[in-house]
N, C-alpha and C positions, 0 to 999 in steps of 0.2 A: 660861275664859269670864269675860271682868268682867261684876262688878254694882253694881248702886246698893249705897245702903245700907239701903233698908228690909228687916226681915225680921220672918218673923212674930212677932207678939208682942211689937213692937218700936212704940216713936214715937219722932217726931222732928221738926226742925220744917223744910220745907222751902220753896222756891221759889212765889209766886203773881205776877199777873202787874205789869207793870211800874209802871202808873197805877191801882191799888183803890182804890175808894172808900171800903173797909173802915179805916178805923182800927187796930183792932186786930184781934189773932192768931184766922182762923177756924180751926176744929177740925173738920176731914172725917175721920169713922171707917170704913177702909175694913174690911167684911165678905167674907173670899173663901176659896177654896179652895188652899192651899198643901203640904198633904199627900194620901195618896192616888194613887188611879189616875185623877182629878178634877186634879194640883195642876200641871196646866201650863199649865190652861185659867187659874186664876189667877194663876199665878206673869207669863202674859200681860198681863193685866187690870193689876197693878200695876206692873210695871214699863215698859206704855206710860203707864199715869197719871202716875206719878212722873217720867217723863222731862219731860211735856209741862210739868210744875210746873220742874224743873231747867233749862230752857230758858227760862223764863220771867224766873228770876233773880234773883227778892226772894224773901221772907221771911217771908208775911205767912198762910202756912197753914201748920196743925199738922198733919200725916197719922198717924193711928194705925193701924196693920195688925194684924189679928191672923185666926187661921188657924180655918176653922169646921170644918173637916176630913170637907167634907160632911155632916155631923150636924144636920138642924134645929133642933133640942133645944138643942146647941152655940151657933147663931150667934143664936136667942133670946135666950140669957145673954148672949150679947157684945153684941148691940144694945142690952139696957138698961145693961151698965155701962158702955158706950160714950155712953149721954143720961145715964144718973144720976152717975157718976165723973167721966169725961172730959169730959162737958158739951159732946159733940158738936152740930155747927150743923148739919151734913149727915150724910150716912151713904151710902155706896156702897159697890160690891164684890162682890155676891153672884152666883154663877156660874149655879147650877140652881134651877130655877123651883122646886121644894116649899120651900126653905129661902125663897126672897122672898117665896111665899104665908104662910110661919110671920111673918117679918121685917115686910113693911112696911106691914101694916093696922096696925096696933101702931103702929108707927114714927110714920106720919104723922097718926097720930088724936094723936100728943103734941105736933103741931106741929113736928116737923121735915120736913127737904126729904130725900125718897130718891131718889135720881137712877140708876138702873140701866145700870151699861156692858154687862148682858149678858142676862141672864134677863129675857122679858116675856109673861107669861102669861096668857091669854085674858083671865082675870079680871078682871085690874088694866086691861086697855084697853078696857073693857068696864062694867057693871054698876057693878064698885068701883071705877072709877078715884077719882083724888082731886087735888083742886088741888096738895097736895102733891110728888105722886110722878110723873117722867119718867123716860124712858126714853131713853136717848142712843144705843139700838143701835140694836133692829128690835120687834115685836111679834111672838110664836113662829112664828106663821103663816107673816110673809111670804114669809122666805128658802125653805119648802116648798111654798109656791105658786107662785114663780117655777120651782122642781123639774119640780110637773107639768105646768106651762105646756111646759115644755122636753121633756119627754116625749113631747108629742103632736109638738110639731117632730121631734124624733128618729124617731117613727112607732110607737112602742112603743104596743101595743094589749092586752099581757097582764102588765101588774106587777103585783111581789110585793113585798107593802113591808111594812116593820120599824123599831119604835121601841120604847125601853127605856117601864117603866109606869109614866111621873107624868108631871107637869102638860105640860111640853115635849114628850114624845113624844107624849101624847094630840095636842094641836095640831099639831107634826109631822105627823100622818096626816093629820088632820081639814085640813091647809092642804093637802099634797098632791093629795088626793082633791076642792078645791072646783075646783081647773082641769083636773086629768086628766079625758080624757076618753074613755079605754079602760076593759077589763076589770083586775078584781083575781084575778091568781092564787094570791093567798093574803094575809092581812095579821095581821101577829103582833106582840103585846105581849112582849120580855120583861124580864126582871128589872136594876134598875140597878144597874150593877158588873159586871154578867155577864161572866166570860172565858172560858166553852165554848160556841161555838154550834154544834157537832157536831149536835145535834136539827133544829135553825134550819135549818143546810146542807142536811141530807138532805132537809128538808121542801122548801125551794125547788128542789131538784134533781128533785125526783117532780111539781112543782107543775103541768108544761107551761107555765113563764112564759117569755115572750121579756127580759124583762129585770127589773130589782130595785132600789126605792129603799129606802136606809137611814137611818136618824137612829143614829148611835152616835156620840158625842163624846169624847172623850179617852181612855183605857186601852179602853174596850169597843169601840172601832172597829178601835184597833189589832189588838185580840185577833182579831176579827170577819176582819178583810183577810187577816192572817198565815193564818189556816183557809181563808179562802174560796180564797187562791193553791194550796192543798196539797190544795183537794179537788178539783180539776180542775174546778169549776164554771166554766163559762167565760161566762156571761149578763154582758151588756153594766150598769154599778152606774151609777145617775143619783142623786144627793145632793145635800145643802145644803151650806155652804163648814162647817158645825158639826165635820162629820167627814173634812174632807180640808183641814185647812190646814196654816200650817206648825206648830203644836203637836205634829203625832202624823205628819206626813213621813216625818222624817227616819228613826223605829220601822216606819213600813209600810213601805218600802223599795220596789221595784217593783211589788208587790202595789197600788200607788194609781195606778202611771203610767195615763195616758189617762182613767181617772176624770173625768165631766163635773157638773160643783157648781155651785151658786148662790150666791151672797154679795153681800152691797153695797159692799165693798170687795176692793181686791186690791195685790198690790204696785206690779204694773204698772201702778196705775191713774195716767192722766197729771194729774196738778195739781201745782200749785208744792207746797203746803201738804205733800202724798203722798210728794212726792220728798224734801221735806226729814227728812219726819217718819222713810223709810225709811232714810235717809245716817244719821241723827243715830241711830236703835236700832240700826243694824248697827255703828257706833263703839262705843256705849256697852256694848252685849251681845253684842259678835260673834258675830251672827244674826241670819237674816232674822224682823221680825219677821209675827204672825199677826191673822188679824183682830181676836182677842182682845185683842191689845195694842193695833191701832187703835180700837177700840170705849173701849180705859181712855185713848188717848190724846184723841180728841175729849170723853171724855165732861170731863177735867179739864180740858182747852178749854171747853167750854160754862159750868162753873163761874167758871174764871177772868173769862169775856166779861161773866156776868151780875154779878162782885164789882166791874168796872172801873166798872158807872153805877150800882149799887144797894148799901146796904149791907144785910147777911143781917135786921138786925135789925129791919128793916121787910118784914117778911112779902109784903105785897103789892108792892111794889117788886121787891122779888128774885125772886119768880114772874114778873112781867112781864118780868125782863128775860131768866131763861131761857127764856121762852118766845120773847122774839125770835130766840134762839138764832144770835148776833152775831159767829160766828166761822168761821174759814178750816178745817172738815173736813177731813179726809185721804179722806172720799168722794167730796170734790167738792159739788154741791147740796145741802142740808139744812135742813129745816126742821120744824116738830111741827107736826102734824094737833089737831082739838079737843080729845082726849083725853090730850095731850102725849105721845106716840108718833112717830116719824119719817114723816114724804113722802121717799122717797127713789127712787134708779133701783140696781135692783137685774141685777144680771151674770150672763153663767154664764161659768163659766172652766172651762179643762182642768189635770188635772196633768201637766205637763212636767218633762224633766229640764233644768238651763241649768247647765252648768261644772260639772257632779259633783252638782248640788244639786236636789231635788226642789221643787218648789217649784209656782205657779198663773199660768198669762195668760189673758187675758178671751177671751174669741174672741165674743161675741152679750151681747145686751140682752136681757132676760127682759119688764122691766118699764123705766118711767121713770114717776116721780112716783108713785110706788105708795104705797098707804096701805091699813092692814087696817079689816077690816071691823066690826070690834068697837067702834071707834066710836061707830056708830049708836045703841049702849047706852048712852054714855056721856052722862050729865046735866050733865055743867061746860058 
């Protein structure tokens, strides 16, 4: 497999876009997940970032990466020696909503910009948003709202749904359950990191559910699929794209074919921007890349867009200009809601197998123009 050259624990100074307004060298510290049963969902997140910087083709951003290894505790330390040492202007990166609830109240009460490719937690779109802090993915909610929205299409009247216990799975449920519009045949928190759900299994197999939505992201889905294939449960799994993309594929192996998920993005999805962005990661990384990687590649798009008319060091300038959010997605349509949070049209896709390779095509719309609702809290 090639790769770039960032790695964790590592800087270096790479590519920004062709025309900055920036002067001189910005310093984006990325915060992510690179070790663990967590480190593919980051090893995503960076490596569509850095591509989208590499494509670019100047010089004009510093990237520091380094590896939080899931540890809240961990990516706290790194967030201040990444403002106090490296005198970071931005800060991204961060995979799982508890370490961004540790990370970015902090962060941007000191006057930097957080810009999230991935984690968006009720809170921060909500109550505590903050001029500072965007979100270049989704708000936890949506992709699970579009879930249960799909559910009642599929006709499913008895789900039994499951998400790991902190801030993302809370919302997980809480999104799925604001559009379903059937019964709950059981609904269970468990543990993050989990890789036995032998308990979990039997409990939905006794539940009487006609089918089963799950939130498990990276290593704890896998774990979750491989069991669920072996214990002959056969209930129909409706999901978000969180636990069926290509990060953890290629490890479920046929245990995910036909699996029906939500996402705002996909491979197939048709735009120029999409198609280039996927030619250009399967060159660079030979592999399909995953949403994950789309989510770090728009998100260093939106930065690049707002360095081209603003320079970072006028605050207010440089908020305005990601908020016009001025660049060519690989979703296609994009734009922040008040809270600076995505309007986006969110999919549901199937997993298929194409040429040996498991991988997602759209087949329906969930949503279009969708925005969460957490908003309504929010005072900017």
């Amino acid at each position: 497999m090639k790769t770039l050259r960032t790695t964790a624990l590592a800087a270096l100074t790479v590519g920004a876009m062709v025309s900055t307004a920036q002067a001189e060298t910005v310093t984006v510290g990325m915060i992510t997940t690179l070790s663990g049963g967590g480190a593919g969902l980051g090893v995503d997140v960076r490596d569509g970032f850095q591509l989208a910087l590499e494509m670019a083709g100047e010089h004009s951003i510093r990237l520091v990466v380094e590896d939080d290894a899931q540890r809240p505790e961990l990516a706290v330390q790194i967030a201040e020696r990444m403002i106090q040492s490296e005198r970071a202007d931005i800060l991204t990166g961060i995979i799982w909503s508890n370490l961004a609830m540790a990370v970015v109240p902090s962060t941007v009460a000191q006057d930097i910009f957080y810009i999230s490719p991935n984690a968006g937690p009720s809170a921060l779109a909500g109550a505590n948003c903050h001029p500072n802090y965007f979100n270049a993915a989704w708000q936890n909610d949506m992709l699970h709202e579009a879930a249960g929205q799909h559910a009642n299409v599929l006709g499913y009247e008895n789900t039994f749904i499951m998400a790991p216990n902190y801030p993302a799975g809370t919302d997980a449920l809480t999104g799925f359950k604001r559009y379903y519009e059937g019964e709950l045949a059981g609904e269970l928190f468990t543990q993050v990191g989990q890789t036995d759900y032998a308990a979990e299994i039997a409990e939905i197999r006794a539940s009487g559910a006609d089918s089963v939505f799950i939130f498990l992201p990276g290593g704890m889905g896998i774990s979750f699929m491989r069991q669920y294939e072996q214990s002959g449960v056969d209930l129909p799994i409706v999901s978000a794209g969180f636990s069926f993309d290509q990060d953890v594929l290629p490890a479920m192996g046929s245990a995910a074919l036909g699996v029906i998920n939500t996402s705002q993005w996909s491979p197939d999805l048709d735009n120029a921007a999409n198609e280039a962005f996927v030619s250009a990661f399967q060159q660079a990384y030979d592999r399909l890349p995953s949403l994950y990687a789309s989510q770090g590649f728009d998100t260093a798009n939106l930065i690049l867009s707002a360095l081209s008319s603003a320079d970072i060091s006028d605050s207010d300038a440089f908020r305005d200009a990601l908020r016009a959010a001025d660049f060519a997605s690989v979703r296609g349509d994009f734009s922040f809601a008040s809270n600076h949070h995505p309007v986006q049209t969110v999919y549901v896709r199937e997993v298929v197998e194409v040429d040996g390779v498991l991988t997602n095509r759209i087949i329906g719309t969930a949503f279009e123009e969708h925005r969460d609702v957490h908003g309504e809290n929010c005072n900017m």
